[in-house]
N, C-alpha and C positions, 0 to 999 in steps of 0.2 A: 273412454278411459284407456283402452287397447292403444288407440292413436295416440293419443297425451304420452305416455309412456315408451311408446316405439320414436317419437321426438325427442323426449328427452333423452334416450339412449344414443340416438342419430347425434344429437347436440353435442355430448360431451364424447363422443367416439373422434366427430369432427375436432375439435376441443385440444383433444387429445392430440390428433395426428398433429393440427397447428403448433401445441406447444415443441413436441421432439421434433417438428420439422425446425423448428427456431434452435432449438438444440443439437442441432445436427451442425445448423449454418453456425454457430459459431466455435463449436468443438473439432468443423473439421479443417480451419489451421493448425489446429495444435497437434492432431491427429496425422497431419503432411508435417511437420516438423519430426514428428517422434519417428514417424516412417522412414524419412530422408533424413536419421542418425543414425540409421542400422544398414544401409544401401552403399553398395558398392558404386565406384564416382561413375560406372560405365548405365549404371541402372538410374540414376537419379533424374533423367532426363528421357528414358526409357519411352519407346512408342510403339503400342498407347501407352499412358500412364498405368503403372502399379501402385498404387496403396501400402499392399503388403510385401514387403523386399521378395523378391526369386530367389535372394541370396544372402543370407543374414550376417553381418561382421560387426564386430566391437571393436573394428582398428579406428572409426573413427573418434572415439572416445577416447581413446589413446591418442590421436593425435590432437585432440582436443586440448589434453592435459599436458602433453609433451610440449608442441609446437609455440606455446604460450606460454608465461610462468602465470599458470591458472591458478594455483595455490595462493600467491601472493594476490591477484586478484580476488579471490574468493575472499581475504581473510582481510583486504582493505573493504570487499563491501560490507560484512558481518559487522567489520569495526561502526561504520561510519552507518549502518543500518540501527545498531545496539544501539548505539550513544544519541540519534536521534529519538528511539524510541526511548530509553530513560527520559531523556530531557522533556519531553513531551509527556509523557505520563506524572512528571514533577510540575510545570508553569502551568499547561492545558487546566488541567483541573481545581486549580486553583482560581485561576481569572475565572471561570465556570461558576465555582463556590460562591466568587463574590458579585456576581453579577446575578446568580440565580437566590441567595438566602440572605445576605445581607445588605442591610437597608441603609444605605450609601448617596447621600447628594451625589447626580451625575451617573448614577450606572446605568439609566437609560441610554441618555446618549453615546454615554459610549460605546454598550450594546450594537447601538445604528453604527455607529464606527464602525466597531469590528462586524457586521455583515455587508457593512459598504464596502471593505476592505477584501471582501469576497469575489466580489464582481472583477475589481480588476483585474487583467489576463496578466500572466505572468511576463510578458513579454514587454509591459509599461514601465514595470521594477527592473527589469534587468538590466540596464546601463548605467541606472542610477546607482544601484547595489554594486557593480562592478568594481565602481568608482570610488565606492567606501572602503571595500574591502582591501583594496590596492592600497586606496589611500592609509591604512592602516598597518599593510605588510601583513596580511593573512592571503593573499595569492596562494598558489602552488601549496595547500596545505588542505586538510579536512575540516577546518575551522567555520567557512563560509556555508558546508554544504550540513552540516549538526547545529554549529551556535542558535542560527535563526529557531530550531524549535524550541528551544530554550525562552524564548518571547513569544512562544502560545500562537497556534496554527487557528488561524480566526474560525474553519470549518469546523474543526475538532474543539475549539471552546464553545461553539456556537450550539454544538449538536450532545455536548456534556450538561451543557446549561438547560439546552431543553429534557435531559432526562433529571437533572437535579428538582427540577419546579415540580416534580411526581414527588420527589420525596416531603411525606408530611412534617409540616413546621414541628408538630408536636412530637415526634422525637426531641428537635434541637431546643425546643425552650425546656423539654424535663432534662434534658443534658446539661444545659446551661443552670435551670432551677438550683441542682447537686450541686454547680459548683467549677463545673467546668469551663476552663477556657475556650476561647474559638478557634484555635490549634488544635484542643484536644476534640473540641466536638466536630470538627472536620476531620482528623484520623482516624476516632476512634467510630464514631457516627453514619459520615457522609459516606467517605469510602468504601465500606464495605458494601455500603445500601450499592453503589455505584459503578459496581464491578465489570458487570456486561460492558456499559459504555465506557467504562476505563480499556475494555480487551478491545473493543470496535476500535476506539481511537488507536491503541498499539499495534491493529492488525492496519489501517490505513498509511500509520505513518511508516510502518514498515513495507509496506508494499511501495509508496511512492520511493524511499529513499533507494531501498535495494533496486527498484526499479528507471531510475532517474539518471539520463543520458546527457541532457543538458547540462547543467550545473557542472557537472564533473568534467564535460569535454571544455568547458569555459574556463572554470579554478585550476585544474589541477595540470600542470606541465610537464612535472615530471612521472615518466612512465613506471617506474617504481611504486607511486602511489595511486594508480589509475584505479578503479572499481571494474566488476566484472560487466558492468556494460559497456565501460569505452576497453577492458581487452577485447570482447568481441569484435570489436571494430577489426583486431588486427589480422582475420581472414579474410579482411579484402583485399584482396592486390590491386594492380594498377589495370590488368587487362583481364584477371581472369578472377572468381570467389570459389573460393576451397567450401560447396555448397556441403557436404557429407560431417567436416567435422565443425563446420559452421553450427549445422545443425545438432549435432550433438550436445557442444557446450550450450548452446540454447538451451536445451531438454536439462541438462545440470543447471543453466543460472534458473531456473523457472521451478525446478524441483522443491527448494526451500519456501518461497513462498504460497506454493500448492501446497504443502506440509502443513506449514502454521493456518491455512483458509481452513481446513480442516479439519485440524486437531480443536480451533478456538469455534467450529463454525454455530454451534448451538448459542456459544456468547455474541457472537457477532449479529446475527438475524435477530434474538432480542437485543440487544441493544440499538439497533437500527430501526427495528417494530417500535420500542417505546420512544425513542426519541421523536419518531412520528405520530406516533397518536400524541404525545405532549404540543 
């Protein structure tokens, strides 16, 4: 019994060390970024390496905000971060509704649709879509990089759908029984049951949008409208990178959506937990 129990203690001590060593390995970029926004440019490169600055300054933060019209960046990504996640929290859950409770010729298939539509990399779409949106005269505007959630993010319906099938029919037909429409028995009904995976989906599409380099370096031309991942770009020079306030506005673009992981995180992990066991 002694032995039995001196293993299992050995087990989960090992266990343990495994997990925070995995914890460590991917907490410690972010922990070299925050470090290398408070270091002076003569330390940043420092031998040996420092972790912790010799010398603590918050001038690169100020050149962070200075050097760049970071304000207007910030407030093009918010924009184009918000109005995705609206749109997505409005079509997502609706294609979900009717693919998961209502009994429709065809929402199988095209269920399979929209997971086959999963697989493809983004990289197959991209010249195709280029070509529409030109074709259209949405270029150089926020239109390309929002509208699309507006037609339902096949992941994010896929993964509302699987938490909808948990919600019992019998809510919806005593809903229906009274009298109610299937407008109302999806806002007043569905939605609410459906909250976690409505927050999961809003904390996802928000994170790819805010955090989304492609799209923006592609649409957008003019530097007035840029987002704050293509300003970043503009600490790079041609022979040399401004590493100190580089890194600072990193620690600010990255701030906001550490914010919302946390504030939503209890909604997020169930909503992720049930759409998996579904």
């Amino acid at each position: 019994m002694a032995r039995t129990k001196s293993a299992r203690a050995l087990r989960r001590t090992g266990q343990t060390i495994l997990i925070w060593a995995f914890v460590l390995l991917f907490v410690f970029p972010f922990l070299v970024m925050a470090s290398t926004s408070f270091k002076l440019p003569d330390d940043v490169f420092s031998a040996p390496p420092r972790l912790i600055p010799e010398t603590w300054t918050l001038q690169n933060f100020v050149q962070a905000v200075t050097e760049i019209p970071f304000l207007t960046y910030l407030g093009n990504s918010l924009l184009v971060s918000g109005l995705a996640v609206l749109f997505t929290l409005v079509a997502s859950p609706l294609v979900a509704y009717s693919l998961a409770k209502i009994g429709w010729r065809g929402r199988r298939p095209l269920l399979l649709i929209v997971m086959a539509t999963m697989m493809l990399p983004p990289q197959v779409t991209m010249v195709p879509l280029f070509l529409l949106w030109n074709g259209l005269g949405a270029t150089d505007s926020i239109i390309p990089l929002v509208l699309p959630a507006l037609f339902g993010t096949p992941f994010l319906i896929f993964m509302i759908r699987q938490f909808l099938t948990g919600v019992p029919n019998e809510l919806l037909e005593a809903a229906r029984i009274d009298g109610a429409s299937e407008w109302r028995t999806y806002w007043a009904i569905v939605l609410p049951q459906a909250r976690p995976a409505l927050i999961t989906a809003g904390i996802f599409q928000f994170v790819w949008s805010w955090t989304d380099f492609l799209n923006p370096l592609i649409y957008l031309n003019d530097p007035s409208k840029y987002t704050l991942s293509i300003g970043l770009y503009s600490f790079f020079g041609e022979h040399t990178v401004e590493w100190g306030p580089l890194m600072a506005a990193s620690l600010l673009f990255t701030i906001p959506a550490l914010i919302i992981f946390v504030v939503f995180q209890r909604f997020f992990v169930g909503g992720i937990s049930a759409g998996a066991i579904k």
